[in-house]
C-alpha positions as CSV (number, residue, x, y, z in Angstrom):
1,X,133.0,54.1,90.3
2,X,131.7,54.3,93.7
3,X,132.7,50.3,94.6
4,X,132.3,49.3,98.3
5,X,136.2,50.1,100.2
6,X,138.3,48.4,101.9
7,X,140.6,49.6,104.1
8,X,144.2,48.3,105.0
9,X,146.2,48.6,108.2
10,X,149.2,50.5,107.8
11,X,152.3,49.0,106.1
12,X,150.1,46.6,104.8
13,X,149.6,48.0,101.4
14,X,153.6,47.6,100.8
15,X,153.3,44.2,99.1
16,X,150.3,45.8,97.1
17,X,152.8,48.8,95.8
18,X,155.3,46.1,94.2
19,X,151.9,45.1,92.2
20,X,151.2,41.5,94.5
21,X,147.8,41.2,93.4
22,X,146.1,39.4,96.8
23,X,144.8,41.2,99.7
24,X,145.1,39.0,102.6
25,X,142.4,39.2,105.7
26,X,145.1,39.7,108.0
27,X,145.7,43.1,106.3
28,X,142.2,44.7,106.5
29,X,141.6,47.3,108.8
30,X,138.0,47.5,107.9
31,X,135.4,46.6,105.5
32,X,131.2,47.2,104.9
33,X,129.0,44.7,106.1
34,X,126.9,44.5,103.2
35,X,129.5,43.6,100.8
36,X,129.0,39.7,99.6
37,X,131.2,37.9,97.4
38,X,132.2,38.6,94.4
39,X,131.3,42.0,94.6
40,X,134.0,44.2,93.0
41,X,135.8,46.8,96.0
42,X,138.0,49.5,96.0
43,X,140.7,49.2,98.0
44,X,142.6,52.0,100.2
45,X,145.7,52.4,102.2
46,X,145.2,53.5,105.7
47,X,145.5,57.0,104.7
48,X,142.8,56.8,102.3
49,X,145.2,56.4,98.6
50,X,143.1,53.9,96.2
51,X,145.3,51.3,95.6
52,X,143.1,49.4,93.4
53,X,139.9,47.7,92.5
54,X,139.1,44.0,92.7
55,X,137.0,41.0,93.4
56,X,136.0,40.2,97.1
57,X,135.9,36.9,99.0
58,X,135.6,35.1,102.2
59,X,139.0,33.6,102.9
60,X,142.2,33.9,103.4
61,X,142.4,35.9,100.3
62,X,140.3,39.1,100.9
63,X,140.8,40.9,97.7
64,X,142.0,39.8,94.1
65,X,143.2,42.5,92.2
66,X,142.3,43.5,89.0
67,X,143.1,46.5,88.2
68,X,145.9,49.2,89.9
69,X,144.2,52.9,90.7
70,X,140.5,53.9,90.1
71,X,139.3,51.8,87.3
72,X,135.9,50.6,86.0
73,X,135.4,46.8,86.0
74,X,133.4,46.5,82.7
75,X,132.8,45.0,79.6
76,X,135.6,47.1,78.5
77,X,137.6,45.7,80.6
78,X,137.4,41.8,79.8
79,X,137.4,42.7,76.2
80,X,140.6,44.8,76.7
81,X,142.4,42.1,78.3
82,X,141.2,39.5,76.9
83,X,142.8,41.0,73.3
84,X,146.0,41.4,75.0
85,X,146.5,37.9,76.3
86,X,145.4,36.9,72.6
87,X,147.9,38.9,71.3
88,X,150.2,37.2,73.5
89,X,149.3,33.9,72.1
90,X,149.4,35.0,68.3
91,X,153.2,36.2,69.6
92,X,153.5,32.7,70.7
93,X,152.1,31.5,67.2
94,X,150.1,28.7,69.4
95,X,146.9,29.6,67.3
96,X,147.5,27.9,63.8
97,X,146.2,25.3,61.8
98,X,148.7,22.6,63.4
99,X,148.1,23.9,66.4
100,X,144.2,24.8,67.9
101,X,145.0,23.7,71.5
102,X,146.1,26.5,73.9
103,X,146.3,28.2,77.0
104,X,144.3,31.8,76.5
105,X,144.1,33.1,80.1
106,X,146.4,32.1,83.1
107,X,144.8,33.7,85.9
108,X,147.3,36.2,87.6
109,X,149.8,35.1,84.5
110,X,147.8,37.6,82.2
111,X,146.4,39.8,85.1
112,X,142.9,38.2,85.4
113,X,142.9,36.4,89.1
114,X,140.8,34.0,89.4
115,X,139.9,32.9,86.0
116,X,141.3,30.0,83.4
117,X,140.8,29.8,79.6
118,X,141.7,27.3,77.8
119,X,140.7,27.1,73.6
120,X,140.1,23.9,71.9
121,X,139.9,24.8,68.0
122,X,136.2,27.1,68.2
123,X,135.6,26.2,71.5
124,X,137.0,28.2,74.8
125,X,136.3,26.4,78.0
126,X,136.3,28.9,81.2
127,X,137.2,28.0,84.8
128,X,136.0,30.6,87.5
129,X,138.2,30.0,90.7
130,X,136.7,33.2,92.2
131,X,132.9,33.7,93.1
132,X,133.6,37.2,91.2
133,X,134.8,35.8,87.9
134,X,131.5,33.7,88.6
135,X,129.4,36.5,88.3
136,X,131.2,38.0,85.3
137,X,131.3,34.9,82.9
138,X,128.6,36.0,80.4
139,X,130.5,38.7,80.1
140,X,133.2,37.2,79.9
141,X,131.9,34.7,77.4
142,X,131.0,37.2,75.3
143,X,134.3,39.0,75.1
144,X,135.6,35.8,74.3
145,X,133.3,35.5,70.9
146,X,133.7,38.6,69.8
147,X,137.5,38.3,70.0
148,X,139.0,39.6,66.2
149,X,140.8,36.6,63.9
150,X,140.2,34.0,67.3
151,X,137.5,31.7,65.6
152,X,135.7,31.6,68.6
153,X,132.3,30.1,68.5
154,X,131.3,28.2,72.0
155,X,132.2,29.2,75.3
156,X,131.9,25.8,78.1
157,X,131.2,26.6,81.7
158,X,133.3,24.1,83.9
159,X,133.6,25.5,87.3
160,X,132.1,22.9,89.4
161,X,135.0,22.1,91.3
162,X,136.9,24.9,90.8
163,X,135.3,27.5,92.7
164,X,135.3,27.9,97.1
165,X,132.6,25.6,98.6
166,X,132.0,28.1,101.1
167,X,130.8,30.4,98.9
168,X,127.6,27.9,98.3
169,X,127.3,29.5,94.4
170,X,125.9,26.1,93.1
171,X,127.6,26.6,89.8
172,X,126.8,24.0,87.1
173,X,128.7,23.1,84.1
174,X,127.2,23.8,81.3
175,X,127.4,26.0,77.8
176,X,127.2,29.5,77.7
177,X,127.5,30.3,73.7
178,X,126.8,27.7,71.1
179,X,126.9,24.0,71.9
180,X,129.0,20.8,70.8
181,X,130.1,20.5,67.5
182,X,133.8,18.4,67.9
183,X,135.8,17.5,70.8
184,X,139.0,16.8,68.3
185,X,142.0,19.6,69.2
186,X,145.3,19.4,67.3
187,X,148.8,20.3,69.2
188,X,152.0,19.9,66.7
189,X,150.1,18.7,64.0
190,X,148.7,15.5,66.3
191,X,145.0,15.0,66.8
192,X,143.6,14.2,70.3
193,X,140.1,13.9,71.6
194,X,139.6,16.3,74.7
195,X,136.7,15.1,76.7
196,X,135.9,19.1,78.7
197,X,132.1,17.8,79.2
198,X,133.4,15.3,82.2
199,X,137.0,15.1,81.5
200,X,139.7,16.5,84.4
201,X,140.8,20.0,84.5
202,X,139.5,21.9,80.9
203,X,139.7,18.4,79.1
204,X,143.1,18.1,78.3
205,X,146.7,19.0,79.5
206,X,147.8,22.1,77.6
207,X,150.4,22.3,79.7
208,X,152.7,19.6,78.7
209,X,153.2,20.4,75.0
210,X,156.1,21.8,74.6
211,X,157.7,19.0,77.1
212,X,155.9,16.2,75.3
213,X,157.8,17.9,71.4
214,X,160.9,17.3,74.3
215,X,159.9,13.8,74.9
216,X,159.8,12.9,71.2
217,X,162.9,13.6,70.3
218,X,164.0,11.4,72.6
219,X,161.9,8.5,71.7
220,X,163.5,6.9,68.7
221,X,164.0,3.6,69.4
222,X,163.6,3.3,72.9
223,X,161.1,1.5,75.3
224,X,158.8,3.8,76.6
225,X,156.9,3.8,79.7
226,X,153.9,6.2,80.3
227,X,153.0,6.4,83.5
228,X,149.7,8.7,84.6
229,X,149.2,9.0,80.9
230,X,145.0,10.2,81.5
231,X,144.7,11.1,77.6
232,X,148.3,9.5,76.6
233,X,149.7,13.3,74.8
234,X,153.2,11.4,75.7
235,X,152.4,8.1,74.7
236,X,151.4,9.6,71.1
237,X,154.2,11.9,70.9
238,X,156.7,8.8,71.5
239,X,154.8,6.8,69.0
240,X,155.7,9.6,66.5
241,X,159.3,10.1,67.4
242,X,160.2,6.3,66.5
243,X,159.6,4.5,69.9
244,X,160.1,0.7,69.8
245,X,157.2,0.4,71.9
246,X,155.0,2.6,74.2
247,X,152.8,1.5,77.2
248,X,150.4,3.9,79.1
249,X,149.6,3.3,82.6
250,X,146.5,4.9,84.9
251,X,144.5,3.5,87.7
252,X,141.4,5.0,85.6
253,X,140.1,2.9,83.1
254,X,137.8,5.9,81.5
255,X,141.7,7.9,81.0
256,X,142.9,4.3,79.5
257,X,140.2,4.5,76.7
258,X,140.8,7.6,75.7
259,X,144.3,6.9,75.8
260,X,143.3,4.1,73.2
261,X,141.3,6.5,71.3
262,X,143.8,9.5,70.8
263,X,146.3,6.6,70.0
264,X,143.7,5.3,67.1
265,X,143.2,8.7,65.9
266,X,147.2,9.1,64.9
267,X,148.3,5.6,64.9
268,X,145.4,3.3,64.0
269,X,146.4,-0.2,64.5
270,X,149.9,0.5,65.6
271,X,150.9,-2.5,67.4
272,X,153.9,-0.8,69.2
273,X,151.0,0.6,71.8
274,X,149.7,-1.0,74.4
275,X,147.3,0.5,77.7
276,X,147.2,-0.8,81.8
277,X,144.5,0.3,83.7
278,X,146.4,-0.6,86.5
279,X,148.0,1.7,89.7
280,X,151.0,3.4,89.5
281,X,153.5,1.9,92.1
282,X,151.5,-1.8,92.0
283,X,152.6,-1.4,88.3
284,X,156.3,-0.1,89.0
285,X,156.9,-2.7,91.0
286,X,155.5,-5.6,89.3
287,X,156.3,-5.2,85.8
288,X,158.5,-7.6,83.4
289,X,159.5,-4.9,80.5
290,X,162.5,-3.5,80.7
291,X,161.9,0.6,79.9
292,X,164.4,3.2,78.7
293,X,162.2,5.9,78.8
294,X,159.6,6.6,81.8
295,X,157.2,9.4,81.9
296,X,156.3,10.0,85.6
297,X,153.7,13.3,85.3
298,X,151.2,12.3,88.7
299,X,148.4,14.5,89.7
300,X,149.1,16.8,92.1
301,X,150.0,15.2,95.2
302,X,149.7,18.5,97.4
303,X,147.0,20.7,96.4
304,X,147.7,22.6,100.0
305,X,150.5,23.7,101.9
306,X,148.7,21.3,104.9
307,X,150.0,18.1,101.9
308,X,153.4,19.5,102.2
309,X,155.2,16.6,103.7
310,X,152.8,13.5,103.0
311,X,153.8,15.0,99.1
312,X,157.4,14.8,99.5
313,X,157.6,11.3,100.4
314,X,154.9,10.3,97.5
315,X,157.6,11.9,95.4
316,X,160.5,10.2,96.4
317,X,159.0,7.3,96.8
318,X,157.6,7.5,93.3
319,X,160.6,8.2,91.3
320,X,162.8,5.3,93.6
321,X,161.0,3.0,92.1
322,X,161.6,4.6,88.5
323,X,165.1,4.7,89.4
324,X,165.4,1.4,90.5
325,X,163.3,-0.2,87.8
326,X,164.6,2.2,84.2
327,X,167.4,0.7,82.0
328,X,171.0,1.7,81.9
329,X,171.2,4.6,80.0
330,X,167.6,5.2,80.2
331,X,166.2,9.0,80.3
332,X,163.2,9.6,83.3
333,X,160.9,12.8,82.8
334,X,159.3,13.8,86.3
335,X,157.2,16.1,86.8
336,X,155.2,18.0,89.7
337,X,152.0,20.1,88.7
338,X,151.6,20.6,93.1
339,X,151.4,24.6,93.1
340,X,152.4,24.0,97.3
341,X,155.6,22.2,96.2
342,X,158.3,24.5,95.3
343,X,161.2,23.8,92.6
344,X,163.8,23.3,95.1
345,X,161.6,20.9,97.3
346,X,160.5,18.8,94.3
347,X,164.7,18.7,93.2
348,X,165.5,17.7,96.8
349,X,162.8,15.0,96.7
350,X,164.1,13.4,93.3
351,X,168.0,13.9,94.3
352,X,166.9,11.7,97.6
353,X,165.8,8.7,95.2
354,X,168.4,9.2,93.4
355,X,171.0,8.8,95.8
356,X,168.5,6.1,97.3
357,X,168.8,4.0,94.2
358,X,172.6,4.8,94.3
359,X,172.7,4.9,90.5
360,X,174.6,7.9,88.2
361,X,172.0,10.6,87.1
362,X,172.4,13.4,85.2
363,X,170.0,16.7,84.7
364,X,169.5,16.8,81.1
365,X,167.0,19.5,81.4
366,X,165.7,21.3,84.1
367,X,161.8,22.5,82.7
368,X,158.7,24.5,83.9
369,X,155.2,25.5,82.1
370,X,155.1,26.2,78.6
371,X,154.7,30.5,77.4
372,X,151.1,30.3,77.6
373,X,150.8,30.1,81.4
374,X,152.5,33.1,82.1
375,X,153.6,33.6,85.3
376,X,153.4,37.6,86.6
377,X,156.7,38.9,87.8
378,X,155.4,40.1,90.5
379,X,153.2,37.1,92.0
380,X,155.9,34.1,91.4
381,X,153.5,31.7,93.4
382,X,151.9,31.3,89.9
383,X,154.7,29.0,89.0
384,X,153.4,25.8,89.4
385,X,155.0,22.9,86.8
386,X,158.1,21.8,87.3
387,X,160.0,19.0,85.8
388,X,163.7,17.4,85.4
389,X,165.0,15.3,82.6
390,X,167.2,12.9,84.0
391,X,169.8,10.6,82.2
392,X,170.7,7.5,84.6
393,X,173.3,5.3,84.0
């Protein structure tokens, strides 16, 4: 393996010892001028000890690692990890018949940076958020057929957005093995259309099921309020736990009808179900129903660390006006998916509304993301979801 080296400053490979897996620019000492992105490196400490072997970029980010010592970056090597993460799932028992709709690969989570797998049934939909897992993905794609027992048969390209502008990689979305045969995944036994040819993220929300198996058992019932539903997972889970009724709210009219669609496919002409393509806080404030149970699971409302603060208040501000507007006795899941907003900072936020609205809450349930995005001991940043189940008097 004679990869292109990089070498650190000294004390600057200390984070890379306790297995951190980012180089960042501030701790090169010195690098080739021919490498280009995405090409795999070998890194060293000042001394000259390989530390490890990973994808390059321009950034703030130098060096992803992939691999700890002198290791070959091969075909070997995505098929090798690729089986472990499956075995993780199989552990999980995510991939079964009632359920087809899973998380595969979680970047650092199973010790691939930069890339994001998520299966739908025969279908495995790839995100490259590094120019070097750009390069790899027909490998990749076919490591990912040629899985044992995972049914894979088409592998999705959908890295437009994902991947650093900079890097000028004009990637286009598109499939790498096979072709469209069904966009219908099945989580819990429920049936739900996942649109990964123009849809957001891979398609669909993996992230939320075990929170939205949470949700139903506290549906029966009640009044429920959806609010950024996009393909309404918690408006259908509430129609199966018993909810009274069940209204889904987003300012996009494209996520309302698939709301109504996902809805159809479980519950066809279940009147308790109703859809508003209408914005969030015009909604909150204006509406007549009295709800007992409000979903509040926004986009992310800091995607970087320079969000911070504009975030915070969009959070509190947010889940006021839940507070003021939910029943006595009602029960409010809120969410943040903002990877720059930290647990503690998203509590603080929803304790300030809270003690804004002046009203008696209790944490039911404090939550994160489900098993199948891992998060690697040793690079907690990949901790991204959290959520609070609140009961308010």
């Amino acid at each position: 393996m004679n990869y292109p080296v990089i070498k650190l400053r000294k004390g600057k490979e200390e984070s890379l010892e306790r297995f951190h897996p980012w180089v960042f620019s501030g701790a090169v000492a010195s690098q080739p001028d021919d490498i280009e992105e995405g090409d795999l490196v070998s890194v060293v400490s000042h001394d000259g000890r390989t530390i490890g072997v990973g994808h390059y970029q321009i950034g703030s980010i130098t060096v992803r690692i992939l691999a700890w010592g002198e290791s070959a970056i091969d075909e070997d090597f995505y098929s090798c990890r690729l089986r472990e993460a499956y075995n993780v799932r199989k552990a999980l028992k995510l991939a079964t018949p009632i359920n087809n709709a899973y998380r595969l690969v979680h970047g650092e989570g199973d010790f691939l940076p930069g890339l994001v797998v998520d299966i739908y049934g025969d279908t495995a939909v790839v995100q490259a958020h590094s120019p070097g897992m750009h390069f790899a993905r027909d490998i990749i794609a076919n490591a990912l057929v040629n899985l044992p027992d995972a049914g894979i048969k088409n592998v999705y390209y959908k890295s437009e957005t994902t991947l650093p502008f900079k890097a000028q990689l004009d990637p286009h979305n598109d499939y790498i093995i096979g072709k469209y045969s069904t966009n219908i995944a099945v989580e819990n036994g429920l049936k739900f259309h996942v649109d990964w040819l123009k849809g957001q993220k891979t398609g669909f929300f993996v992230d939320q099921r075990d929170n939205r198996s949470l949700l139903e058992k506290y549906s029966c019932g009640r009044n429920v309020l959806n609010m950024f539903c996009y393909t309404g997972g918690f408006s259908v889970y509430a129609l199966r736990g018993g909810a009274n009724l069940v209204h889904s709210v987003d300012s996009s009219a494209k996520a309302i009808a698939l709301t109504d669609a996902n809805v159809a496919l479980n519950f066809p002409d279940d009147k308790r179900h109703t859809s508003y393509a209408e914005d969030a806080f015009k909604f909150l404030s204006s509406m007549e129903t009295s709800y007992d149970l409000i979903i509040l699971d926004p986009p992310a409302f800091a995607k970087h660390r320079s969000a911070l603060r504009n975030a915070l208040i969009g959070y509190r501000k947010l889940n006021a006006k839940a507070f003021e507007k939910i029943a006595p006795g009602g029960i409010l899941f809120t969410f943040s998916c903002s990877q720059a907003v930290n647990r503690e900072q998203f509590r603080l936020a929803v304790f300030s509304a809270a003690a804004q609205s002046r009203r008696k809450v209790r944490i039911l349930h404090q939550i994160t993301q489900p098993a199948d995005h891992p998060v690697n001991i040793y690079h907690p940043e990949g901790e991204y979801l959290k959520g609070l189940i609140l009961y308010v008097e």
